[in-house]
PAZAPA-4460 file (N, C-alpha, C; in steps of 0.05 Angstrom, whole numbers, plus 32768, in hexadecimal, padded with zeros to 4 digits):
% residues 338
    n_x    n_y    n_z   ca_x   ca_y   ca_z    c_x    c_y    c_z   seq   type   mol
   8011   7FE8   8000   8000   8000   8000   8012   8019   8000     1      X     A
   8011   8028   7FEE   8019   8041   7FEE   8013   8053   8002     2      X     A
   802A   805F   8007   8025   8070   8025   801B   8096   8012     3      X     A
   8008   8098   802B   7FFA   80B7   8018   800F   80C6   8024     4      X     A
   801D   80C8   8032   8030   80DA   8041   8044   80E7   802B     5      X     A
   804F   8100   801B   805E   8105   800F   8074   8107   801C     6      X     A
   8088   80FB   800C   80A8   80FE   8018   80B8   8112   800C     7      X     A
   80AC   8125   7FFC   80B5   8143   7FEF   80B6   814E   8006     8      X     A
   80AF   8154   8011   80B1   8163   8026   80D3   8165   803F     9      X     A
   80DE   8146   8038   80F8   8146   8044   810B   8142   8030    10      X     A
   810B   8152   8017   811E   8153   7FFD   8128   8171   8004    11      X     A
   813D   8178   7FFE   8143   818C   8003   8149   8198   7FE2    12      X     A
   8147   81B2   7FE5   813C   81C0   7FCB   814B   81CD   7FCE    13      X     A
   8160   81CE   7FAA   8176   81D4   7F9D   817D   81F2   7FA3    14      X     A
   8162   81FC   7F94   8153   821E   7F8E   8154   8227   7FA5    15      X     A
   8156   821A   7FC0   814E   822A   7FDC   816F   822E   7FE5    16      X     A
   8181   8215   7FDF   819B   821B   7FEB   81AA   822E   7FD9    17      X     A
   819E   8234   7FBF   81AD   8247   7FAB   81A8   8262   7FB7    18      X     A
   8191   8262   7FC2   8182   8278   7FCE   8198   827E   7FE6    19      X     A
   819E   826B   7FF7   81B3   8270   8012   81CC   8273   8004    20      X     A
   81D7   8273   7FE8   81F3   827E   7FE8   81FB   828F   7FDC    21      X     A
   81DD   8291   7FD4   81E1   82B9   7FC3   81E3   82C2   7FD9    22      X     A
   81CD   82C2   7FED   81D9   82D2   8009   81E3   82D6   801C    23      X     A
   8201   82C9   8017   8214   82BC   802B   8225   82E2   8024    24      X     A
   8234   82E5   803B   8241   82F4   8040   8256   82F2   802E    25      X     A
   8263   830A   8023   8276   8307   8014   8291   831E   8028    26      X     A
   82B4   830B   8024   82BC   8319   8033   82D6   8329   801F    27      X     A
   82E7   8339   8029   82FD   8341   8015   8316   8331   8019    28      X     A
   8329   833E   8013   8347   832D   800D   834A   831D   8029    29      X     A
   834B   82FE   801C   8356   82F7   8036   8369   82EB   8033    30      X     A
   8382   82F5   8022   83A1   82DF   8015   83AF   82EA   8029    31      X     A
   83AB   82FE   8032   83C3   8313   8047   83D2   82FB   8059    32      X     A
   83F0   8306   805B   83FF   82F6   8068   83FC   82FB   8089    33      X     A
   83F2   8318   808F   83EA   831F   80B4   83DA   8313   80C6    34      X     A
   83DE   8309   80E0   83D8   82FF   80E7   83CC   830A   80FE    35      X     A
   83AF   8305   8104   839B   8312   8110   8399   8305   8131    36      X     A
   8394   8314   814A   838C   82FE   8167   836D   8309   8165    37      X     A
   835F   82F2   8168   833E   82FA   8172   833E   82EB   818B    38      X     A
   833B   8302   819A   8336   82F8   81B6   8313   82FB   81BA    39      X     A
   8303   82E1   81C8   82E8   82DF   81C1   82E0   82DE   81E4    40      X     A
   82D2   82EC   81EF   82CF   82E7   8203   82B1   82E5   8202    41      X     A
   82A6   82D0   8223   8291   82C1   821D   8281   82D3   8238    42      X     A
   8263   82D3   8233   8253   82D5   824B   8251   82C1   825E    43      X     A
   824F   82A9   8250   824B   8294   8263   825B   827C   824F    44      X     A
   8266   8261   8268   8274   8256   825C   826E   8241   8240    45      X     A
   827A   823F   8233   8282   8235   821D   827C   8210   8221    46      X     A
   826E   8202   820C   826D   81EB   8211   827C   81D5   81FB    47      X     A
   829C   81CE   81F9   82A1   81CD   81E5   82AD   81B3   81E7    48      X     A
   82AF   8193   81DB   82B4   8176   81E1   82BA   8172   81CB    49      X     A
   82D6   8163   81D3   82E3   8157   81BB   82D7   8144   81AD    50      X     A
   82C5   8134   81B8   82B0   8123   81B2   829D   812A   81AE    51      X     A
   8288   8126   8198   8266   811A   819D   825B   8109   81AD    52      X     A
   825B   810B   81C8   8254   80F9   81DA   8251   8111   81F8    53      X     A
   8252   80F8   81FF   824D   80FC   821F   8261   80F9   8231    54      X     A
   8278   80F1   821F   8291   80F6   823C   8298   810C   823F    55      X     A
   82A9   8112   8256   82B2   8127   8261   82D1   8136   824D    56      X     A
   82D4   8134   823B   82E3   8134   8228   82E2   8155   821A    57      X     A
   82F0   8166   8229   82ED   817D   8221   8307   818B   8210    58      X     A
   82F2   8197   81FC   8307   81A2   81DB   8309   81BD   81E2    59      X     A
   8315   81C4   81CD   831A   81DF   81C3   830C   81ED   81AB    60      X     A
   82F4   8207   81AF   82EC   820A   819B   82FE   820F   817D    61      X     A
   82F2   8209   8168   82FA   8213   814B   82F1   8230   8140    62      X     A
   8301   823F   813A   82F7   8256   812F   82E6   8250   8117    63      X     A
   82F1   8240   8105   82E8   823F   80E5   82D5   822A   80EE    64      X     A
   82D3   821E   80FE   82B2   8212   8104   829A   8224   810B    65      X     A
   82A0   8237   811C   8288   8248   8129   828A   8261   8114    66      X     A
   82A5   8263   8109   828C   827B   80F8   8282   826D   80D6    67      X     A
   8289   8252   80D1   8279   824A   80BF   8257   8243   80CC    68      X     A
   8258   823D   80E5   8244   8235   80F1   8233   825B   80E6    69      X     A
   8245   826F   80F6   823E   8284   80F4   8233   828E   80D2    70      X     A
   8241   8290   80C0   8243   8297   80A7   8224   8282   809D    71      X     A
   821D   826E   80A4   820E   8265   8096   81F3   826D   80A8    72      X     A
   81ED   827C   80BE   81D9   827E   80CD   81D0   829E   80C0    73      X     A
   81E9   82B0   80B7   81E8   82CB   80AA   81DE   82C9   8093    74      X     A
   81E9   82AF   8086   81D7   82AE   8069   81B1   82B0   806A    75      X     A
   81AF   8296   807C   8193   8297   8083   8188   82A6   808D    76      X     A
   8193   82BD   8099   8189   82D6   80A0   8181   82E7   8081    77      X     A
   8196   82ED   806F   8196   82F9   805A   817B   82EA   804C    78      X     A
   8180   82D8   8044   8169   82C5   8037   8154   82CB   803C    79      X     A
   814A   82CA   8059   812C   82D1   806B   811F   82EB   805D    80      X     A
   8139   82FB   8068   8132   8319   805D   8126   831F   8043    81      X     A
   8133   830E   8034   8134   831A   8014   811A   830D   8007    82      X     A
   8112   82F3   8013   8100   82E9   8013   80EB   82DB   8023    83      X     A
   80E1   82E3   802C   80CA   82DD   8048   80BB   82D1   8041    84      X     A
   80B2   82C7   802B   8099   82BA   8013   80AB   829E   8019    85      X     A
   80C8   8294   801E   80D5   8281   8019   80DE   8273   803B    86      X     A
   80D3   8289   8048   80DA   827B   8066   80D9   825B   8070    87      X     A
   80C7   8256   8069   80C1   8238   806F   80DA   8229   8064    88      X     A
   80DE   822B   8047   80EF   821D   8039   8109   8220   8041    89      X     A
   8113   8236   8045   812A   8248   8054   8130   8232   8067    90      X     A
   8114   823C   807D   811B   822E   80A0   8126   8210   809E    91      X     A
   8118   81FD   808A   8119   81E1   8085   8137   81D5   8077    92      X     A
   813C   81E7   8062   815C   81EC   8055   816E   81EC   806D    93      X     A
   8171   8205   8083   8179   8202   8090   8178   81E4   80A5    94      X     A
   8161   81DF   80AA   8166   81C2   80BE   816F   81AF   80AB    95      X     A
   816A   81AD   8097   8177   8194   8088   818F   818C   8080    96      X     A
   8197   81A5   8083   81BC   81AB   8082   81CB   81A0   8099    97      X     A
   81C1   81A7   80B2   81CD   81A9   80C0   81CC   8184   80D0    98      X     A
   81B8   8173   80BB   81BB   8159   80B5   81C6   8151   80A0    99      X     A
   81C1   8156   808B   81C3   8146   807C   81E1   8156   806D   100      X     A
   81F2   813F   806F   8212   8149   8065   8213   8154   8040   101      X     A
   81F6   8149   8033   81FC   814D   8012   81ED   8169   8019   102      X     A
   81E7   8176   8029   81DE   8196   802C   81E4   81A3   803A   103      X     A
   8200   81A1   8048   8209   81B8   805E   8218   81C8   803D   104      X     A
   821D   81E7   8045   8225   81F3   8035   823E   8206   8040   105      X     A
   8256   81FF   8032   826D   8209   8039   826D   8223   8032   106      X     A
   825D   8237   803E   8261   8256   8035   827E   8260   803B   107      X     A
   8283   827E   802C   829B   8287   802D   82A3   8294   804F   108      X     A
   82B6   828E   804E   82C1   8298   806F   82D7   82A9   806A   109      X     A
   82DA   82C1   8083   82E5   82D3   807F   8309   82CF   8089   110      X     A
   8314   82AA   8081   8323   82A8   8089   833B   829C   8076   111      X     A
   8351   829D   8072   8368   8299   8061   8362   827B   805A   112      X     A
   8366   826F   803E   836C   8254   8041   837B   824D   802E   113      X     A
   8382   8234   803F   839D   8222   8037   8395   820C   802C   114      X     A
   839E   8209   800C   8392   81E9   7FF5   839B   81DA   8003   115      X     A
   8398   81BB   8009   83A4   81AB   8004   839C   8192   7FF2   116      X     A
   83BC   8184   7FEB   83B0   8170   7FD2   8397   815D   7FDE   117      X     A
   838A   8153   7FCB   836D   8142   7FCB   835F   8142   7FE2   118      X     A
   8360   8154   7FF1   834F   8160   800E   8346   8177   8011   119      X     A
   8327   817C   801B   8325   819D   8024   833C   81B1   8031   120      X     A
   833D   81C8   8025   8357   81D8   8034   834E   81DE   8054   121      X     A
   835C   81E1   8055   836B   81ED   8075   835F   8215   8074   122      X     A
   834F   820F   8089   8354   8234   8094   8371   823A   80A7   123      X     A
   8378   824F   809D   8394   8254   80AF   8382   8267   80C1   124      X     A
   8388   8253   80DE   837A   8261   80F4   837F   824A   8108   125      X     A
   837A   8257   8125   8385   823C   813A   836F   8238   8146   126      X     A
   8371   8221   8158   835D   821D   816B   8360   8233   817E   127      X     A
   833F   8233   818D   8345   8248   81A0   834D   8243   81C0   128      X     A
   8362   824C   81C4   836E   8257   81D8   8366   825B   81F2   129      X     A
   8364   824F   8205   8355   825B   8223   8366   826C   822E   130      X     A
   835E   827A   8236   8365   828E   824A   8362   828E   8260   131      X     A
   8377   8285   827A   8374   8287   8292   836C   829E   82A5   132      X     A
   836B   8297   82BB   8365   82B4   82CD   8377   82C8   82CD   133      X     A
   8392   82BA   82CF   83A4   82CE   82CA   83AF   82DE   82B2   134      X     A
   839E   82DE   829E   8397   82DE   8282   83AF   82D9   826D   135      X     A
   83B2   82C6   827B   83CD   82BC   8260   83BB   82AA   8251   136      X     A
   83C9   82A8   8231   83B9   829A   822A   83CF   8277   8227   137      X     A
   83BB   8266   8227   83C3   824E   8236   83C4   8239   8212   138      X     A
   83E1   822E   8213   83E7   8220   81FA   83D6   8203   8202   139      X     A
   83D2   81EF   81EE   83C7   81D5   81F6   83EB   81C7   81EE   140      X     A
   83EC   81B3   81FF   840B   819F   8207   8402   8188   820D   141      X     A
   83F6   8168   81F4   83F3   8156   81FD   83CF   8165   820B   142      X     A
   83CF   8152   8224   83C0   8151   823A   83BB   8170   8245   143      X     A
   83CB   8177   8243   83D0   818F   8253   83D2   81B3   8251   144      X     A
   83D5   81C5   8256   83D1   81DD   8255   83EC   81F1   825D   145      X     A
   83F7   81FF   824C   8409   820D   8254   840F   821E   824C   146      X     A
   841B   823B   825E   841C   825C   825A   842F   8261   8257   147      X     A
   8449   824D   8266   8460   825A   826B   8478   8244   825F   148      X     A
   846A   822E   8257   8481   8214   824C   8489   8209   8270   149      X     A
   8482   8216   827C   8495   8207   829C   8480   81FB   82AF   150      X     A
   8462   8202   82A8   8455   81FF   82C5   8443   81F1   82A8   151      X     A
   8433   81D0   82B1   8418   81C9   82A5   8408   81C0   82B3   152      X     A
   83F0   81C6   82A3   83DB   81BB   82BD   83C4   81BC   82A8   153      X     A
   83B3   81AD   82B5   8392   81A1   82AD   8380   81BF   82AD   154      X     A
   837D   81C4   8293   8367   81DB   8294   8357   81E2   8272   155      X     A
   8348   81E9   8274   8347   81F4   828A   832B   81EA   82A7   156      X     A
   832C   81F6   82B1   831C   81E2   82CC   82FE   81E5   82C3   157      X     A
   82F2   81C8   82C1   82DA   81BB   82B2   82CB   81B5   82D1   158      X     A
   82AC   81BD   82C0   8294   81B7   82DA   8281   81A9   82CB   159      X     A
   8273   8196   82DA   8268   8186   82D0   8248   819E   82D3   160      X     A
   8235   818F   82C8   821C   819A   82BC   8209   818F   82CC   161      X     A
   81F3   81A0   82CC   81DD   8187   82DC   81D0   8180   82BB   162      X     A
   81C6   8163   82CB   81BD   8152   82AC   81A3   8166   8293   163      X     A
   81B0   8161   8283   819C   8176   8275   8188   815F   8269   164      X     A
   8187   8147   8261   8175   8138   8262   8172   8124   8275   165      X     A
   8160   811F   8282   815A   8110   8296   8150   80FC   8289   166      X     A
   8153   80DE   82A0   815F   80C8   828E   8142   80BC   8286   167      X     A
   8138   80B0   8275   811B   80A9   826E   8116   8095   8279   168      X     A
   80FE   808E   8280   80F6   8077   8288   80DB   8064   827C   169      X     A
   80D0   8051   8279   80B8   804D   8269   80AA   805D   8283   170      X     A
   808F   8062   8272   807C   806C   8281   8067   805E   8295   171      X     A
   8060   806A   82A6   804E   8050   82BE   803D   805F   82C9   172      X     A
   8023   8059   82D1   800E   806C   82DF   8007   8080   82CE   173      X     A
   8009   8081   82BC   8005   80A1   82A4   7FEE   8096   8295   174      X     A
   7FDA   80A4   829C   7FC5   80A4   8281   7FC9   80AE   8268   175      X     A
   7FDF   80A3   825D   7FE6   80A7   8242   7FEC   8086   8232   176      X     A
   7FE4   8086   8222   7FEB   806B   820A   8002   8077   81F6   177      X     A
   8011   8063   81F5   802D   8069   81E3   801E   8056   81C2   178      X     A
   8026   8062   81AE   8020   8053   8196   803D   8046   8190   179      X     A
   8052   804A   8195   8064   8037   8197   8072   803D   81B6   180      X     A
   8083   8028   81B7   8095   8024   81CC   80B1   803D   81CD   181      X     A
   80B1   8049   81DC   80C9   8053   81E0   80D7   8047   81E1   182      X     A
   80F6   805B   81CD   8107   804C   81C7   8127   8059   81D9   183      X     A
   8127   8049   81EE   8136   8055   8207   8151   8054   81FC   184      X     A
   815A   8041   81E5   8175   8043   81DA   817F   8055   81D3   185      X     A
   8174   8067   81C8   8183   8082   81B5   8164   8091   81AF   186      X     A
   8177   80AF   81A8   8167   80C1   81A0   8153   80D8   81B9   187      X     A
   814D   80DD   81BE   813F   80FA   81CB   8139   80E3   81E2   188      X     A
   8130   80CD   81DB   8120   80BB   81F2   813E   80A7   81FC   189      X     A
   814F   80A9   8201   816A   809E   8207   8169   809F   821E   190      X     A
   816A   8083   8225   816A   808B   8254   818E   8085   8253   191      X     A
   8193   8099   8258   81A9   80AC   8266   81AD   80C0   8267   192      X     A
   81BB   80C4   8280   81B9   80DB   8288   81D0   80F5   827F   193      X     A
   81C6   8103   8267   81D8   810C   8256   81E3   8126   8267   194      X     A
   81FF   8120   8269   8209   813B   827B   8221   8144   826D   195      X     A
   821E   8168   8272   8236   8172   825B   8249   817C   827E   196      X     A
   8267   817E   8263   827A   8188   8272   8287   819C   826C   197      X     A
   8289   81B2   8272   8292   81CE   8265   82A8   81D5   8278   198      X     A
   82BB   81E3   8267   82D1   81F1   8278   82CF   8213   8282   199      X     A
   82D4   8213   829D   82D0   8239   82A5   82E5   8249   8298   200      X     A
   82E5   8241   8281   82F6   8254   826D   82E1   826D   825F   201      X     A
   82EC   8288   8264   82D2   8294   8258   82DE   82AD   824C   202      X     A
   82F9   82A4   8243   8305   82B5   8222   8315   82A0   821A   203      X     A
   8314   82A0   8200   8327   8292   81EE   8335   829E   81DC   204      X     A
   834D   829F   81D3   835F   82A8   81B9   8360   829F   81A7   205      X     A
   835D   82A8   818D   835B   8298   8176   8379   82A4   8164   206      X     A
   8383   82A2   815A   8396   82AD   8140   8394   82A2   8126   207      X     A
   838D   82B1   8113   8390   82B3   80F8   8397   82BC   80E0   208      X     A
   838E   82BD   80CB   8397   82D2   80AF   837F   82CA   80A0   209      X     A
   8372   82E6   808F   835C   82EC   8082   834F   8306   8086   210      X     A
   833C   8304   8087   832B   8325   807B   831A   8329   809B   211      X     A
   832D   8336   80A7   8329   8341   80CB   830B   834B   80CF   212      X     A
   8307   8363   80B7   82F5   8367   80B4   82D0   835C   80B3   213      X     A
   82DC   8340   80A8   82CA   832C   80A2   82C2   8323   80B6   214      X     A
   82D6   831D   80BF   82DA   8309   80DC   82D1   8319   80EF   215      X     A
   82C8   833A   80F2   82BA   8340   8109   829E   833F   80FB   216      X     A
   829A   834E   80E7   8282   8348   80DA   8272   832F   80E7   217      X     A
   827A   8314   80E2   8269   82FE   80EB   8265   82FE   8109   218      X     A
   827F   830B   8118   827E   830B   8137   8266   831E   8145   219      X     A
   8264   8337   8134   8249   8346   813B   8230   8333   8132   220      X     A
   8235   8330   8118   8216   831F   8113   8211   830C   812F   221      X     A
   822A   82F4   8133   821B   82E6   8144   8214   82EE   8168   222      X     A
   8226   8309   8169   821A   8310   8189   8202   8319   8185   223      X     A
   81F8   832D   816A   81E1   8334   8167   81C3   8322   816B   224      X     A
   81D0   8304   815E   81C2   82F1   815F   81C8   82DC   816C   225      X     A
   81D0   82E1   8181   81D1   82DE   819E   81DB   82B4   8195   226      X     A
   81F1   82B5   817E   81FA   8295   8178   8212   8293   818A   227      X     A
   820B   8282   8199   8223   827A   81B1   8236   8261   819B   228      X     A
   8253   8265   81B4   8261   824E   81A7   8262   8237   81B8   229      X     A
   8265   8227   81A1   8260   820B   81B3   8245   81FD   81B2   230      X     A
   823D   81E5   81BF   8223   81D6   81BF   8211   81EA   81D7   231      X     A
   81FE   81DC   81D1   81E9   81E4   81E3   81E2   8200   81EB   232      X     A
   81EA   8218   81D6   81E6   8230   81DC   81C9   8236   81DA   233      X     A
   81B8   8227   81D6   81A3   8231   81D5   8195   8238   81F5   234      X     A
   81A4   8223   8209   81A7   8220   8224   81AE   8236   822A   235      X     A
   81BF   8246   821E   81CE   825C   8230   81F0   8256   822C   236      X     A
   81EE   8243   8222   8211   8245   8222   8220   8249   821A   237      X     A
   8236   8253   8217   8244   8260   8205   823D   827C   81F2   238      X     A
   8237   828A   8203   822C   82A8   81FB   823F   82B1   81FB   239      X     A
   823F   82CC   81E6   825B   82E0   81DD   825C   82F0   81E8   240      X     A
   8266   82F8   81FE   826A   831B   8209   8274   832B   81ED   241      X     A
   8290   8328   81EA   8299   8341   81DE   82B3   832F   81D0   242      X     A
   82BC   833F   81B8   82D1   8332   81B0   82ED   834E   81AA   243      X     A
   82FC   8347   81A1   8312   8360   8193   8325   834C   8187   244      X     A
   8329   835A   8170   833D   8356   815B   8353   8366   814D   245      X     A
   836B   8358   815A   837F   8374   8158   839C   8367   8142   246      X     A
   83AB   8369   813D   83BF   835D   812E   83D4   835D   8145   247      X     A
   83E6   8346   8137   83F7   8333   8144   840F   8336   8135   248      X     A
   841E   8348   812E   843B   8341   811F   8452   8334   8132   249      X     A
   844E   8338   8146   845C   8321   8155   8456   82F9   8152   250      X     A
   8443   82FC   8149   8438   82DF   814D   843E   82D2   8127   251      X     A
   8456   82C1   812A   8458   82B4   810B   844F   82A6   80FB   252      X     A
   8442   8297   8112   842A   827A   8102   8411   8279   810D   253      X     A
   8404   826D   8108   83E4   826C   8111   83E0   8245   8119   254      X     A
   83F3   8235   810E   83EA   821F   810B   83FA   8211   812D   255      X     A
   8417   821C   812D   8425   8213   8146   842B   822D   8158   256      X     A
   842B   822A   8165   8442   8234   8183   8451   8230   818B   257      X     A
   8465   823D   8196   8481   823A   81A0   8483   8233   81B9   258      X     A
   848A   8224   81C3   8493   8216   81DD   84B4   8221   81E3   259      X     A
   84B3   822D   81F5   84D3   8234   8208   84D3   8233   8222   260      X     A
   84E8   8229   822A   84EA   8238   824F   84F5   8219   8252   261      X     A
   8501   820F   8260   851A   81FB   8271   8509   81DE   8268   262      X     A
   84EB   81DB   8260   84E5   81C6   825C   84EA   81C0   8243   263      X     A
   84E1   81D5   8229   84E8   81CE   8213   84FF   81DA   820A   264      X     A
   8506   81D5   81F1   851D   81E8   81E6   8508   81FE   81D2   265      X     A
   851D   820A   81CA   850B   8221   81B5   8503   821C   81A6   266      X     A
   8511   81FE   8198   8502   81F2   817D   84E1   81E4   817F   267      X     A
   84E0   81E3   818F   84C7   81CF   819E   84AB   81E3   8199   268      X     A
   8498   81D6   818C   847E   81E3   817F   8464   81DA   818A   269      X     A
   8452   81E0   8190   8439   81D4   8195   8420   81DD   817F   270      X     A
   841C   81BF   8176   8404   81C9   8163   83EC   81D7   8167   271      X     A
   83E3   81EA   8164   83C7   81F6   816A   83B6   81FA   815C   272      X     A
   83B5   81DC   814B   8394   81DA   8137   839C   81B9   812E   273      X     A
   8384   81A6   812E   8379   8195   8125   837E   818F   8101   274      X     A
   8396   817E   80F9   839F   817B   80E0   83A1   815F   80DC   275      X     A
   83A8   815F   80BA   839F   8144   80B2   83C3   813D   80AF   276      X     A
   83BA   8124   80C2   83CF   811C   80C2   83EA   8115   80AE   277      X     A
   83D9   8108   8096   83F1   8102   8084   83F3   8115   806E   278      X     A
   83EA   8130   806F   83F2   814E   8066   8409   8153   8084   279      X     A
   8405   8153   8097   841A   815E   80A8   8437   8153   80AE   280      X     A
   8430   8137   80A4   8445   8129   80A4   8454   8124   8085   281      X     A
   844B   812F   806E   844D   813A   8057   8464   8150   805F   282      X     A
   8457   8164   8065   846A   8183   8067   847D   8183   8078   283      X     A
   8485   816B   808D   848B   8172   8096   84B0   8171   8095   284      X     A
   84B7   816E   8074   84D6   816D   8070   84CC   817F   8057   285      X     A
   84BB   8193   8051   84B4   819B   8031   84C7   81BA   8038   286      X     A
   84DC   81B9   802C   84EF   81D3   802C   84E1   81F0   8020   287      X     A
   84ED   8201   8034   84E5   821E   8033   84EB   8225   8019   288      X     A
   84F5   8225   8003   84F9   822B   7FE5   84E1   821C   7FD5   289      X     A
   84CC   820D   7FE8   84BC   8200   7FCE   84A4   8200   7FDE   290      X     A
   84A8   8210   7FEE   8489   820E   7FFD   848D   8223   801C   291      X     A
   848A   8239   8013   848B   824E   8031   8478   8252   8040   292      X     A
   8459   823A   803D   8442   8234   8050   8455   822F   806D   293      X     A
   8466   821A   8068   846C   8213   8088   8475   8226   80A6   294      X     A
   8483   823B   8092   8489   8253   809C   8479   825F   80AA   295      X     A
   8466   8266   809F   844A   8271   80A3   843F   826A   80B4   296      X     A
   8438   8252   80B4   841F   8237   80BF   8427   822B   80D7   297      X     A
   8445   8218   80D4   8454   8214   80E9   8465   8222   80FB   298      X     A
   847A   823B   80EB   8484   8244   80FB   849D   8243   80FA   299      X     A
   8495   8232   80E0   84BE   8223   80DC   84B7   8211   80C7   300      X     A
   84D7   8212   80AE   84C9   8207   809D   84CD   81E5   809B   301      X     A
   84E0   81DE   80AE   84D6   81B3   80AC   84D3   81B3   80C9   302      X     A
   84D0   81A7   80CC   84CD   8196   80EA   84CA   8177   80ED   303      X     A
   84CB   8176   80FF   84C8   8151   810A   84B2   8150   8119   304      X     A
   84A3   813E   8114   8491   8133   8127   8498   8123   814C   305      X     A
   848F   812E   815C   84A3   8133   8177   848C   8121   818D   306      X     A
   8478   812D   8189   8461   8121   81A3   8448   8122   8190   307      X     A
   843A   8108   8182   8427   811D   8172   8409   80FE   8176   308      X     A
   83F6   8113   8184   83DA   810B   8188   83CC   8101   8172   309      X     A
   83CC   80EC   8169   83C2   80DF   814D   83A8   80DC   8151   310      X     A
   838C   80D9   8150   836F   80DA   8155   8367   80DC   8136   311      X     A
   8347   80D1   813E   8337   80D1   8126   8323   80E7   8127   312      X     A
   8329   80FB   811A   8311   811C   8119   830D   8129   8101   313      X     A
   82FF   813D   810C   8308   8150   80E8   8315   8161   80EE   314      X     A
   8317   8172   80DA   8336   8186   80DB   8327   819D   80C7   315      X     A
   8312   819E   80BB   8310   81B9   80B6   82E4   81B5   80BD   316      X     A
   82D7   81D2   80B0   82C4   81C7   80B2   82B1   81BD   80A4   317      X     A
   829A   81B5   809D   828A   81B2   80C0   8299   81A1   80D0   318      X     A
   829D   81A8   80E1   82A9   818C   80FD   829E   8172   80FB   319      X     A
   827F   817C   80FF   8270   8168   8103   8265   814C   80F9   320      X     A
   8270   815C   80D5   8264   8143   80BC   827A   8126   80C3   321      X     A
   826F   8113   80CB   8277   80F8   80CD   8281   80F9   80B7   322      X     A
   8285   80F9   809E   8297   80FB   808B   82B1   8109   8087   323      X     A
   82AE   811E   8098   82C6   812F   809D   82E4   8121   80AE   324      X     A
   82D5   810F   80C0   82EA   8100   80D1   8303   80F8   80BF   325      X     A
   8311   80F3   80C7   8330   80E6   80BB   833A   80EA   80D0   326      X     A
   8356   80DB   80CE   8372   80DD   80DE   837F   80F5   80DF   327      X     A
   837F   8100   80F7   8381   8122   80F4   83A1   811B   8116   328      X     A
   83B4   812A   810E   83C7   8138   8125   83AE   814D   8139   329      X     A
   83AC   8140   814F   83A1   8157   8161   83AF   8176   8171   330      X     A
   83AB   8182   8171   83B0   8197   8182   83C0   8190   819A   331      X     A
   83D7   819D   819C   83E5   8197   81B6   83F7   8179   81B4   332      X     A
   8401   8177   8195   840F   8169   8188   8428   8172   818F   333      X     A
   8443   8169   8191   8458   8182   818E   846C   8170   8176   334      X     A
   8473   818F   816C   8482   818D   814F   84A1   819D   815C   335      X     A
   84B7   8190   814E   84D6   819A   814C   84DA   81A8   813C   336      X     A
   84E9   81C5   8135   84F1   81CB   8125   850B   81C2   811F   337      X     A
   8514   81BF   8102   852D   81B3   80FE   8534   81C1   80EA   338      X     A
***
């Protein structure tokens, strides 16, 4: 028996996402070799996991994740506007994207990028940075956190959540009839007790290269529209106080950091962004006469691989597309200069 129910209705329509990239933000030059600090400070804390799950496993936000997150929420703004007759279709485009991987849409970002062979490029930009009380900003080392190369320690300091779903149970005594059985395994009806873990970090540093300009552009849009970073902002978390963006000619790379002081030597680097591994292990003897990215990016142009966090993630965005995963060098890898 044929079902009368139309399934047009969960096709997503060509004409509506052409519609979201005419009105994607457009930004200016972003080849510039200068390198930008956005320091992002939060109202309330930030909820950010190296995982999709439920462990206590706490990351470091991505710039080029939250303002593609950002850049594509501005489009749908533009869209709405220009057409209000198309809202419905709009609103639905948008949720279907943000499932279905053949419709998320890689709009333009106001940030530098780096080709690489048979892979999406690289934004030159780092993970972001916590900032302690004492407002240094704090490198990732392995496991660990460090300001000064001499003192490390666990941070930044994580509080657990009260459960934001409470754990389900079948129902009993309820004058209600279920037409099917709850399905306690997975999904909204999942009995466990889902608890997040956020860190009391409530500024982060980002460093990059691209169109500064751009890059506040999306930062007003999203305080205006009140888009927190991280999960669960609709909760409240990860709200933007205020940000500033100032240049860095002291700062040479965006991809590593320099480690000094009695533990390391000077050559000693710490990675500070999520890369694909056998690109990093590629460059990492490719001489300054045939390729002056490393300069730039690393900091130095060969190096050796020294301490390096091998994991399965993504490395540019969306983060989130299960297709994105590969074998990626994590953050807080350390690299030799040689």
């Amino acid at each position: 028996m044929k079902s009368r129910r139309s399934n047009s209705v969960l096709q997503p329509d060509l004409s509506i996402k052409k519609i979201l990239e005419d009105a994607q933000y457009r930004f200016g030059v972003k080849t510039g070799k200068e390198i930008y600090e956005l320091r992002l400070n939060l109202a309330t804390s930030a909820v950010t996991t190296a995982e999709k799950s439920n462990a206590p496993v706490i990351g470091l936000p991505t710039l080029d994740g939250f303002l593609s997150y950002v850049a594509f929420r501005a489009a749908l703004g533009n869209a709405l506007n220009g057409n209000p007759e198309l809202s419905q279709q709009l609103l639905w485009q948008w949720n279907i994207a943000l499932r279905d991987q053949e419709m998320w849409i890689d709009f333009e970002l106001p940030l530098r990028k780096i080709p690489l062979t048979r892979l999406k490029p690289l934004y030159d930009c780092s993970v972001g940075l916590p900032v302690d009380v004492n407002d240094d900003v704090l490198i990732p080392v392995g496991a660990f956190f460090t300001s000064n190369s001499q003192q490390f320690k666990v941070y930044p300091e994580v509080v657990d959540s009260i459960p934001l779903r409470r754990r389900v149970n079948e129902p009993f005594g309820r004058p209600i009839g279920l037409k099917n059985k709850l399905n306690t395994g997975g999904g909204s009806t999942k009995a466990l007790d889902n608890r997040l873990y956020f860190p009391l970090t409530k500024s982060y540093v980002f460093f990059f290269r691209g169109d500064k300009g751009g890059v506040e552009t999306l930062l007003d849009f999203a305080i205006k529209e009140q888009i927190g970073l991280g999960k669960k902002t609709t909760l409240g978390y990860g709200q933007l106080a205020s940000f500033k963006v100032r240049s860095r000619p002291d700062v040479k790379a965006t991809w590593a950091k320099p480690l000094s002081g009695p533990i390391y030597n000077n050559d000693r680097l710490a990675l500070v962004k999520d890369l694909p591994y056998d690109r990093v292990f590629a460059r990492r003897e490719i001489p300054e006469i045939s390729d002056t990215r490393n300069q730039e990016l690393f900091g130095c142009e060969r190096f050796a691989l020294v301490a390096t966090i091998e994991t399965f993630g993504a490395y540019c965005p969306p983060y989130w597309l299960p297709t994105q995963r590969t074998q990626i060098v994590r953050y807080g890898s350390i690299i030799q200069a040689r």
